[in-house]
KEGU-32070 format. One line per 5 residues: number of its first residue (from 1); their letters; for each residue x, y, z of C-alpha. Coordinates in nm, 2 decimals. Example, Ala and Ser with C-alpha at 12.3 -4.5 7.8 and 13.67 -1.06 7.14 Angstrom:
2
1	AS	1.23:-0.45:0.78 | 1.37:-0.11:0.71
END
This chain:
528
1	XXXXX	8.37:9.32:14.46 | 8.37:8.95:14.53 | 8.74:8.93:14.50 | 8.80:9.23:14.77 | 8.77:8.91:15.03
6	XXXXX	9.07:8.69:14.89 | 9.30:9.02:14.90 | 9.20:9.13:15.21 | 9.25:8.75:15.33 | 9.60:8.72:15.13
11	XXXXX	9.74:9.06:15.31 | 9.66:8.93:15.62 | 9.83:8.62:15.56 | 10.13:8.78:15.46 | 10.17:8.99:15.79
16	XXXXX	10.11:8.64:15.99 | 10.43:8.55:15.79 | 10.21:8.27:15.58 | 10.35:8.32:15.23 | 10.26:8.07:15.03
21	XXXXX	9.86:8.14:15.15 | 9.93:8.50:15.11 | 10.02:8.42:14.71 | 9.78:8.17:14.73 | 9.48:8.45:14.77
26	XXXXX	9.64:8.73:14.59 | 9.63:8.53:14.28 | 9.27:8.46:14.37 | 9.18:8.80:14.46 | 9.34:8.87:14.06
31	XXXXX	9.06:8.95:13.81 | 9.27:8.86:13.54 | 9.09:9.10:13.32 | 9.28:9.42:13.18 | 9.17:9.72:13.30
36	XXXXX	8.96:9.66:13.56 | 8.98:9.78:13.94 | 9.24:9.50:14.11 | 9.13:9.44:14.49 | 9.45:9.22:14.47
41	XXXXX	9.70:9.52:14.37 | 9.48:9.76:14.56 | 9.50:9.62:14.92 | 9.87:9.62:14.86 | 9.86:9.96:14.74
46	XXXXX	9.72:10.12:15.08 | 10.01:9.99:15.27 | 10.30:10.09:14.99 | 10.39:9.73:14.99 | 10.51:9.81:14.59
51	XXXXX	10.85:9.55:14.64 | 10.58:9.26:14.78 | 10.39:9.29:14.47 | 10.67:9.35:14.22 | 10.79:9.04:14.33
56	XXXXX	10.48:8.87:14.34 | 10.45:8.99:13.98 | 10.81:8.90:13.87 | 10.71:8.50:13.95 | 10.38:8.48:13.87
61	XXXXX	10.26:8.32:13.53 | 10.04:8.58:13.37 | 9.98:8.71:13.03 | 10.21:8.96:12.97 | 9.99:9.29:12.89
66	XXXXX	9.77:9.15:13.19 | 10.13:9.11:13.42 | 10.22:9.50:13.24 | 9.94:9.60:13.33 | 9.92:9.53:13.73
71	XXXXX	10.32:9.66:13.71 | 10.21:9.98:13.58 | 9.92:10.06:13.85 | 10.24:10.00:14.11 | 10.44:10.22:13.91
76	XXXXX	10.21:10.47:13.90 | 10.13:10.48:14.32 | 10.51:10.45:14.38 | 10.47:10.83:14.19 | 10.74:10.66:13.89
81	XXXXX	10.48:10.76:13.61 | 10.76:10.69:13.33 | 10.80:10.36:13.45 | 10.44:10.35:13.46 | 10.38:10.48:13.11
86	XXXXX	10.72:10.27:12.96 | 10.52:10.00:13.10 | 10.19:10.02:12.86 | 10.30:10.28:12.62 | 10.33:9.96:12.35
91	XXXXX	10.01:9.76:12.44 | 9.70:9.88:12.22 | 9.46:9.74:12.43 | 9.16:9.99:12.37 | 9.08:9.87:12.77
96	XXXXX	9.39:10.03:12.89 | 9.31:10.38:12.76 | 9.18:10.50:13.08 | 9.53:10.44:13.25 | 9.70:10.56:12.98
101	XXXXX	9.52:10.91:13.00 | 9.54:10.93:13.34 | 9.99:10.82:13.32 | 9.99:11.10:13.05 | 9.81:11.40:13.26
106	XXXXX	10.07:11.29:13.53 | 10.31:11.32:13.33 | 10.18:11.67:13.18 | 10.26:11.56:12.86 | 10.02:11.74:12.65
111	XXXXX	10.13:11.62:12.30 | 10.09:11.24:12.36 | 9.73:11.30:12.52 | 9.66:11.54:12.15 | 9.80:11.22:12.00
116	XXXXX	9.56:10.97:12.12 | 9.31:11.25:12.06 | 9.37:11.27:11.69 | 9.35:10.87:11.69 | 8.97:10.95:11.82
121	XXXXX	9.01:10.88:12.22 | 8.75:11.13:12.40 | 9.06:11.22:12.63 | 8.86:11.43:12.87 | 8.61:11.15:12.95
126	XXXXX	8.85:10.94:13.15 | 8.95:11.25:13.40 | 8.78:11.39:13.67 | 8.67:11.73:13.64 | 9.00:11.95:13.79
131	XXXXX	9.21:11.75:13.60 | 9.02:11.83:13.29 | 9.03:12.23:13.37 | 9.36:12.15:13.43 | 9.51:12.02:13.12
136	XXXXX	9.25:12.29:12.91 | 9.41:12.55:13.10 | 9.76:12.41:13.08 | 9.75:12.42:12.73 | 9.59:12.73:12.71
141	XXXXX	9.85:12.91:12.92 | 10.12:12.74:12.72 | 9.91:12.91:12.37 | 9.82:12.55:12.26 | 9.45:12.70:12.30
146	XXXXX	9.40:12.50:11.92 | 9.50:12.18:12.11 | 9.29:12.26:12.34 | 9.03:12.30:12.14 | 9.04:12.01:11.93
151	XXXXX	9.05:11.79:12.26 | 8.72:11.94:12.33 | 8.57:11.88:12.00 | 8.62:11.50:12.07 | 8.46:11.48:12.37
156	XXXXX	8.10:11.37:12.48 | 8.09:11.56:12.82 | 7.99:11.89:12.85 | 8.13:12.10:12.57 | 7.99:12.45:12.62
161	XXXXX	8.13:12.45:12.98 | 8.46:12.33:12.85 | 8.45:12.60:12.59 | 8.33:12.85:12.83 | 8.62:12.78:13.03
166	XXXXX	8.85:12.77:12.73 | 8.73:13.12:12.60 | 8.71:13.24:12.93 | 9.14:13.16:12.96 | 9.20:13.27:12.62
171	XXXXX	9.10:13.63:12.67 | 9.29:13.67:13.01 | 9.51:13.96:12.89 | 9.78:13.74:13.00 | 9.71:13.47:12.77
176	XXXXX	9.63:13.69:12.51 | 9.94:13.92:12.49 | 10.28:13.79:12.49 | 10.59:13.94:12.59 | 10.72:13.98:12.23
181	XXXXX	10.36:14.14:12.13 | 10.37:14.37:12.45 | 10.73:14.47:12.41 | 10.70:14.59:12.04 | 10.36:14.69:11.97
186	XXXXX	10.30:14.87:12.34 | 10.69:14.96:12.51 | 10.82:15.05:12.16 | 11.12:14.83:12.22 | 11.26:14.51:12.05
191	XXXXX	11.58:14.37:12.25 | 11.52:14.25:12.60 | 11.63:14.54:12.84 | 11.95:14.52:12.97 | 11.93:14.45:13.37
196	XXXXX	12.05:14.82:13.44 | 11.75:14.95:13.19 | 11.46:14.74:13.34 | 11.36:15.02:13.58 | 11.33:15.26:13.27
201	XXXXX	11.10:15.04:13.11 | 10.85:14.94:13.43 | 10.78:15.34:13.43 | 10.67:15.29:13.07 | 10.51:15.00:13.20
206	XXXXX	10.34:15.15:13.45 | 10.19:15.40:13.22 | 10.01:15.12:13.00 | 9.66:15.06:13.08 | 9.54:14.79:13.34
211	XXXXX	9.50:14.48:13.18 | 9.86:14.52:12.99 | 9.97:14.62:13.26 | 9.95:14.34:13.47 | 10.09:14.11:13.13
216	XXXXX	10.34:14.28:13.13 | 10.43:14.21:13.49 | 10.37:13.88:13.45 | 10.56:13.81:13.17 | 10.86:14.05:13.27
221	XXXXX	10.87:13.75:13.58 | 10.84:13.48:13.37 | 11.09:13.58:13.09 | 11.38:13.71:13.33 | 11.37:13.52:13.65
226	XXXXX	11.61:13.24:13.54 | 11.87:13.54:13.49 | 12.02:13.63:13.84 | 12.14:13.98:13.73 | 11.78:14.07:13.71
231	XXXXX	11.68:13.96:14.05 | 11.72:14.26:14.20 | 11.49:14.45:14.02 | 11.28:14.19:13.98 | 11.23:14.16:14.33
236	XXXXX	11.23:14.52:14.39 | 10.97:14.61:14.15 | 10.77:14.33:13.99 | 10.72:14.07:14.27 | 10.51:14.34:14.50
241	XXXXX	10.30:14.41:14.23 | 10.20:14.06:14.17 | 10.18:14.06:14.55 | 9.94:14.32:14.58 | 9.76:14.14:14.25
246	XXXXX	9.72:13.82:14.44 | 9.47:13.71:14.10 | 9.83:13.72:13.88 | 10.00:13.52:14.10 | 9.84:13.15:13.89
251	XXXXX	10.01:13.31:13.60 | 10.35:13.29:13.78 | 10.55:13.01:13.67 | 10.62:12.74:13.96 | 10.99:12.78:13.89
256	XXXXX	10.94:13.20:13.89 | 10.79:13.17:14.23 | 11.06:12.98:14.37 | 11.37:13.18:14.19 | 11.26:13.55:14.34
261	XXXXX	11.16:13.66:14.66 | 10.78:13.58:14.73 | 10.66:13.68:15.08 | 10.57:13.28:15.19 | 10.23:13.38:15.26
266	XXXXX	10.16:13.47:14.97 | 10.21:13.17:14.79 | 9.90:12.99:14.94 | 9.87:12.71:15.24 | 10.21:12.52:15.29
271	XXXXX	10.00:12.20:15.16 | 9.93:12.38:14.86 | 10.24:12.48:14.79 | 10.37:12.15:14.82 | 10.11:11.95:14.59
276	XXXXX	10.21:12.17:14.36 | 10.53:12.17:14.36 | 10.53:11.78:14.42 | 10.33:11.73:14.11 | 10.55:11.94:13.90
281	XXXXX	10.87:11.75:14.02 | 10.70:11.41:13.96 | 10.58:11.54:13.62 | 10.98:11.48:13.55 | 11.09:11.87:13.64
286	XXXXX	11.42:11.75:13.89 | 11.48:12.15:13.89 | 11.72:12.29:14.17 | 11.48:12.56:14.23 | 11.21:12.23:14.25
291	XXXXX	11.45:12.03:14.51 | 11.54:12.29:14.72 | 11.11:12.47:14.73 | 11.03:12.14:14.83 | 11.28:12.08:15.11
296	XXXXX	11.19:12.43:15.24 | 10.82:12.37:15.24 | 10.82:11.99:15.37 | 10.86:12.03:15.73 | 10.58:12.28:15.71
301	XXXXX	10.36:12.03:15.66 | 10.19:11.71:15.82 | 10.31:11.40:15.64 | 10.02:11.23:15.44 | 10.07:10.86:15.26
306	XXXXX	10.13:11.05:14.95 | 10.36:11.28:15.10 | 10.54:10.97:15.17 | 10.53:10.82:14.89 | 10.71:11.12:14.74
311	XXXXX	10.95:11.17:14.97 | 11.07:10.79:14.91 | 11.10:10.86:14.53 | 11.32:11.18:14.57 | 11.53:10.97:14.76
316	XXXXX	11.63:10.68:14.52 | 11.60:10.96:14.29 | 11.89:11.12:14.45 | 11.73:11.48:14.47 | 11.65:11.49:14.87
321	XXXXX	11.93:11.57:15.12 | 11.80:11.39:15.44 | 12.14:11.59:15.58 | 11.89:11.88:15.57 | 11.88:12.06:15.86
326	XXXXX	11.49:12.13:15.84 | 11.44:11.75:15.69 | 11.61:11.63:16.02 | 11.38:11.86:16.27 | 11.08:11.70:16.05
331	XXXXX	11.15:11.34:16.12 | 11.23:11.41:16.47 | 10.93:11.61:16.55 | 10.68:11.44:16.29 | 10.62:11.12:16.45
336	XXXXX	10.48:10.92:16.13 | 10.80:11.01:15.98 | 10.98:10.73:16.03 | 10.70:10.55:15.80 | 10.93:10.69:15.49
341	XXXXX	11.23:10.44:15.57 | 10.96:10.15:15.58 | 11.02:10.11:15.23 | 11.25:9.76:15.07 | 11.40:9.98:14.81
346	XXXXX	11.54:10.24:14.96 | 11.78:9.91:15.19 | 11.85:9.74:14.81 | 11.93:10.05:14.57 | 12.32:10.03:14.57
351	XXXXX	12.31:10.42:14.48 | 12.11:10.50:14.83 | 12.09:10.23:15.04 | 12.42:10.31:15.23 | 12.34:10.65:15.31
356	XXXXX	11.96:10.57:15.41 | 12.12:10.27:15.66 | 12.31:10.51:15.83 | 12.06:10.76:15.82 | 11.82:10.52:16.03
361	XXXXX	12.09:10.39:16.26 | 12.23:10.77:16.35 | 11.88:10.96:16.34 | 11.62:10.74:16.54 | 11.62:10.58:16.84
366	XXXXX	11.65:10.15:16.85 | 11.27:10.12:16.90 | 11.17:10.30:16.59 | 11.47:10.16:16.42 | 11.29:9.84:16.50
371	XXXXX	10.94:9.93:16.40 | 11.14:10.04:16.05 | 11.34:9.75:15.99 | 11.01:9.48:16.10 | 10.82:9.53:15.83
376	XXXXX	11.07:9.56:15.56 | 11.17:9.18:15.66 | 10.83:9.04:15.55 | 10.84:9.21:15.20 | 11.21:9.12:15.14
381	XXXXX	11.13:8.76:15.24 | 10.96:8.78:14.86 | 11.14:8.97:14.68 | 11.32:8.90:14.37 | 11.66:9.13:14.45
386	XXXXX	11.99:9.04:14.41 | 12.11:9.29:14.61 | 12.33:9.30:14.92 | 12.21:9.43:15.23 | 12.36:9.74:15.40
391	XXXXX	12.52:9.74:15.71 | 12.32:9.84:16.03 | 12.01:9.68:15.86 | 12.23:9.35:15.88 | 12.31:9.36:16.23
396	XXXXX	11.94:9.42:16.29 | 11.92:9.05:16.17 | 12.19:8.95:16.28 | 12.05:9.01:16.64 | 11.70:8.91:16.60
401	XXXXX	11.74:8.56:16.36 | 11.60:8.34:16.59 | 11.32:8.55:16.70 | 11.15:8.50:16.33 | 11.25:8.29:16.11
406	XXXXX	11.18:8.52:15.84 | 11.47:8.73:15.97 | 11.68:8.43:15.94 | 11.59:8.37:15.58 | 11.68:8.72:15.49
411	XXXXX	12.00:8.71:15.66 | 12.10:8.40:15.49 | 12.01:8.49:15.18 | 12.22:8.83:15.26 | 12.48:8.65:15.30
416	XXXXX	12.51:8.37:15.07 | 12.47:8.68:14.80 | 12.81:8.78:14.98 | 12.94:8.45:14.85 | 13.05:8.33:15.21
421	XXXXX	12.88:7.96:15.18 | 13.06:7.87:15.52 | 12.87:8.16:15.74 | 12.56:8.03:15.56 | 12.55:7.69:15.70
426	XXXXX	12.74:7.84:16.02 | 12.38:7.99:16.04 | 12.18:7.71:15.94 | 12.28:7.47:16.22 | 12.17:7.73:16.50
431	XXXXX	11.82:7.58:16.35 | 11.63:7.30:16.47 | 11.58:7.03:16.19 | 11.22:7.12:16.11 | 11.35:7.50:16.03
436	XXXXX	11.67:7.38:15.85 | 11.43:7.21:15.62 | 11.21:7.54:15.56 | 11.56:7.75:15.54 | 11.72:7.50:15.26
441	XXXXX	11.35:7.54:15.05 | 11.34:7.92:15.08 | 11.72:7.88:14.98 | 11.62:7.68:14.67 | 11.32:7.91:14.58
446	XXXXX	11.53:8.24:14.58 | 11.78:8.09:14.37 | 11.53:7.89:14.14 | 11.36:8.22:14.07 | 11.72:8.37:13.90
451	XXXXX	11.76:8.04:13.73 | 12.09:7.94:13.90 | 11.91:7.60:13.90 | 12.23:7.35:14.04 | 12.24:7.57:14.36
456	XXXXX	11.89:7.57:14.36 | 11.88:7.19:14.32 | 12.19:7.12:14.58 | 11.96:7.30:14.83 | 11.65:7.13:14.77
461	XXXXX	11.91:6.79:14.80 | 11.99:6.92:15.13 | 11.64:6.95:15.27 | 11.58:6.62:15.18 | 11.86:6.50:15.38
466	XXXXX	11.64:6.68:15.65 | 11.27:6.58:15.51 | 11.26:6.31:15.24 | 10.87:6.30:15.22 | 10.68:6.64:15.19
471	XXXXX	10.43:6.83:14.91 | 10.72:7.10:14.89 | 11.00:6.96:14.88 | 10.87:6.71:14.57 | 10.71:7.04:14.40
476	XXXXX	11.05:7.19:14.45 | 11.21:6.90:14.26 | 10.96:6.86:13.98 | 11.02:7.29:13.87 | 11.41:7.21:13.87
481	XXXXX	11.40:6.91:13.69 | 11.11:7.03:13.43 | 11.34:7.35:13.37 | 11.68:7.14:13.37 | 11.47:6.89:13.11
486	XXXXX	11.58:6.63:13.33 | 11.28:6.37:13.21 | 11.39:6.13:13.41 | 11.40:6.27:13.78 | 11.05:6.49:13.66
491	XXXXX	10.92:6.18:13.65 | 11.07:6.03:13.95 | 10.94:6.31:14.22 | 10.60:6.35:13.97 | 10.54:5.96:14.07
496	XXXXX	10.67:6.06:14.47 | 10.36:6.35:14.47 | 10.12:6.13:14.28 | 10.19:5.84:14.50 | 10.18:6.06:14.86
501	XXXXX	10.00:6.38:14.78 | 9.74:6.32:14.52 | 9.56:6.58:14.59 | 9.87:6.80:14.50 | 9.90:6.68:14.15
506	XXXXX	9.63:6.64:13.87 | 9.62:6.36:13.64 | 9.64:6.54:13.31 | 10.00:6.68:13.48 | 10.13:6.35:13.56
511	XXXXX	10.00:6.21:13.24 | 10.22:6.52:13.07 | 10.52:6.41:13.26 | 10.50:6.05:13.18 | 10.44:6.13:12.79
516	XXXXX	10.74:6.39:12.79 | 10.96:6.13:12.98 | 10.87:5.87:12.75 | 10.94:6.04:12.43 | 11.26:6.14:12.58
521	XXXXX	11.38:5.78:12.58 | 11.23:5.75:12.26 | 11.46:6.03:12.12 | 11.70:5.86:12.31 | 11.70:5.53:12.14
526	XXX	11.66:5.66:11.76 | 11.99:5.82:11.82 | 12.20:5.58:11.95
END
């Protein structure tokens, strides 16, 4: 708790455009300790700001399960859970078992969770209670109910409920018959039914007591409605029943319900629908009949932050048509929409950006093209992307550059990216000195960060044609020349900061400097 103050101090910071204090008390809002709750990552979190904090996290020297670690609790609120799990999966950590579980259930992936079972992690004790009915019931349902069983074994919580809920699922006639069993041992039949013979076999159907009955139903859904000659029928017969069964209807597959004609209201509140429906598509199921439930159901709803969040990832993900005629009433009539586009990847992925430029520009007025394109500035102004920037987001800086500076570093570094050096200093002599000198160190930070270290160098030269005595500039110098293993000039600008900033520089790092610098001479002279 005593860090939430330095993160909540480092956020504001960043939106008064003060980076280097922003980094400053993010790093001290870190608790450097894995698995624990990050006020750091988390006040980040709440505003989406996943590209400040990759970035952050790309330059900052941290152990690397602790720097995995922090990626992965991005990964997993950006809703990218394989990232998130590709992120840990290799780290044995006991203290990042908690994540782990909680990556897996996202994921739904039931045999990895049995697998850290088996190596004795109580699985259920790191998940809230519906996500432990969940995953027993999943795995019931799927007739994994010895799985399920063997999770429940291992755990210290409350086993009879958990078994009470286990036996409780397992003797659901549903669950207990299967369509094989059904078919042969009750219908007297052992190839599927042709489509034309389906409605001969629902009168036998119809003549099996009640529980089979409705398992039969179910099952007859769930087995045929991926095969569109049966849709008819299907839609004649089975989906009323279930309709008039509403109980049945948790038994229906999420692609079932989406592939025959369900009466909307009988699927449950649009929200539900939807959280369903999202969680199965995040789980990884990109599913046609997923896409196009989900684009049907969005506009039904009101957009949350997760909602948002979502949306975003089926974008870069390439599965949402923002052409879609329902998708354009929503953001036009929802009027937190717009919050979607406020989002750095979706203006540097290469596959999307193009299409979600012109979508802005085309779709929204200027003023909410302004209140999209504002805050994306101040996370791009740290991030670590190559990328070149699209078109209509461009002229956006083009026309406001000497409003903020921060717009004028973006645009620069847009366009030096483009490789047209002359435009770049075309742009950096609209600047007062004082700002030429802050452009050229931004310059030399960006490129410093991809190691292209003689541009990064040439720039920091430049600002000290502007500036030859300031704390940056010499710290600029001093990473260059320490990664170049240029002894010589580390030394030179070390001595500049010891000798003007002492407070910048401690003695054991100048007495480092001085020792690498003289045994480089040393080398030096034994060669020769």
């Amino acid at each position: 708790m005593m860090k939430y103050p330095y993160a909540a101090a480092s956020h504001g910071a960043l939106k008064a455009g003060r980076h280097g204090r922003a980094l400053a008390l993010f790093q001290k809002g870190l608790t450097y300790r894995l698995g624990e709750s990050e006020p750091s990552i988390n006040v980040y979190l709440r505003f989406s700001q996943h590209a400040y904090l990759h970035s952050q996290l790309d330059m900052l020297d941290l152990a690397k399960d602790y720097k995995c670690y922090l990626r992965s609790l991005v990964y997993r609120h950006e809703k990218d859970y394989h990232a998130a799990w590709k992120t840990v999966e290799g780290i044995g950590d006991e203290r990042l078992i908690p994540l782990k579980v909680k990556i897996l259930c996202d994921m739904r992936e039931k045999d990895k969770l049995m697998a850290l079972s088996n190596e004795g992690v109580d699985v259920l004790s790191y998940l809230e209670l519906d996500r432990q009915k969940s995953l027993i019931t999943a795995m019931v349902r799927n007739h994994e109910t010895a799985m399920a069983r063997k999770i429940i074994d291992r755990t210290k919580l409350d086993r009879e409920r958990l078994y009470a809920l286990l036996d409780t699922e397992s003797y659901q006639p549903v669950i207990k018959y299967s369509w094989q069993s059904i078919k042969e041992e009750h219908l007297n039949v052992e190839a599927d039914p042709l489509p034309e013979d389906l409605p001969f076999l629902l009168e036998r159907v119809d003549m099996l007591e009640t529980s089979l009955q409705h398992a039969a139903y179910v099952h007859l859904i769930n087995h045929f409605h991926d095969r569109p000659q049966y849709h008819r029928i299907l839609n004649t017969h089975t989906v009323p029943f279930i309709e008039d069964n509403p109980d049945l209807l948790e038994y229906i597959t999420i692609e079932a319900r989406y592939s025959l004609k369900f009466k909307t209201e009988s699927l449950g509140p649009a929200t539900s629908q939807l959280d369903m429906l999202l969680g199965h598509y995040h789980s990884g199921n990109h599913s046609r009949t997923v896409t196009r439930a989900i684009h049907q159901i969005l506009p039904e709803v009101k957009l949350n932050d997760s909602y948002i969040r979502s949306i975003r990832k089926m974008v870069l993900d390439g599965n949402l048509d923002l052409y879609n005629e329902r998708l354009i009433h929503l953001f036009k009539e929802d009027k937190e929409a717009y919050k979607v586009f406020q989002y750095p990847a979706l203006f540097l992925n290469t596959s999307v950006n193009r299409a979600v430029d012109n979508y802005v520009h085309f779709h929204f007025p200027s003023r909410i093209r302004e209140r999209i394109f504002r805050p994306l500035v101040v996370e791009l102004v740290e991030s670590t992307e190559k990328t070149t920037l699209p078109r209509y987001f461009v002229n956006y800086l083009q026309r406001t550059r000497h409003k903020k500076l921060s717009n004028m570093y973006i645009l620069v570094r847009h366009t030096y990216r483009k490789g047209d050096r002359v435009q770049v200093e075309d742009y950096v002599r609209e600047l007062v000195p004082d700002k030429q000198f802050k452009l050229r160190l931004y310059l030399a930070k960006y490129l410093y960060g991809f190691n292209e270290l003689e541009d990064a160098l040439a720039e920091t030269k430049a600002a000290e044609r502007l500036n030859s005595q300031d704390a940056e500039l010499y710290q600029h110098f001093i990473k260059i020349y320490k990664r170049m293993g240029d002894t010589e000039n580390l030394l030179k600008y070390t001595v500049k900061m010891k000798t003007d900033y002492p407070k910048k520089l401690s003695d054991s790092e100048y007495e480092k400097v001085k020792a690498a610098h003289e045994n480089s001479n040393n080398d030096r002279t034994q060669s020769q």
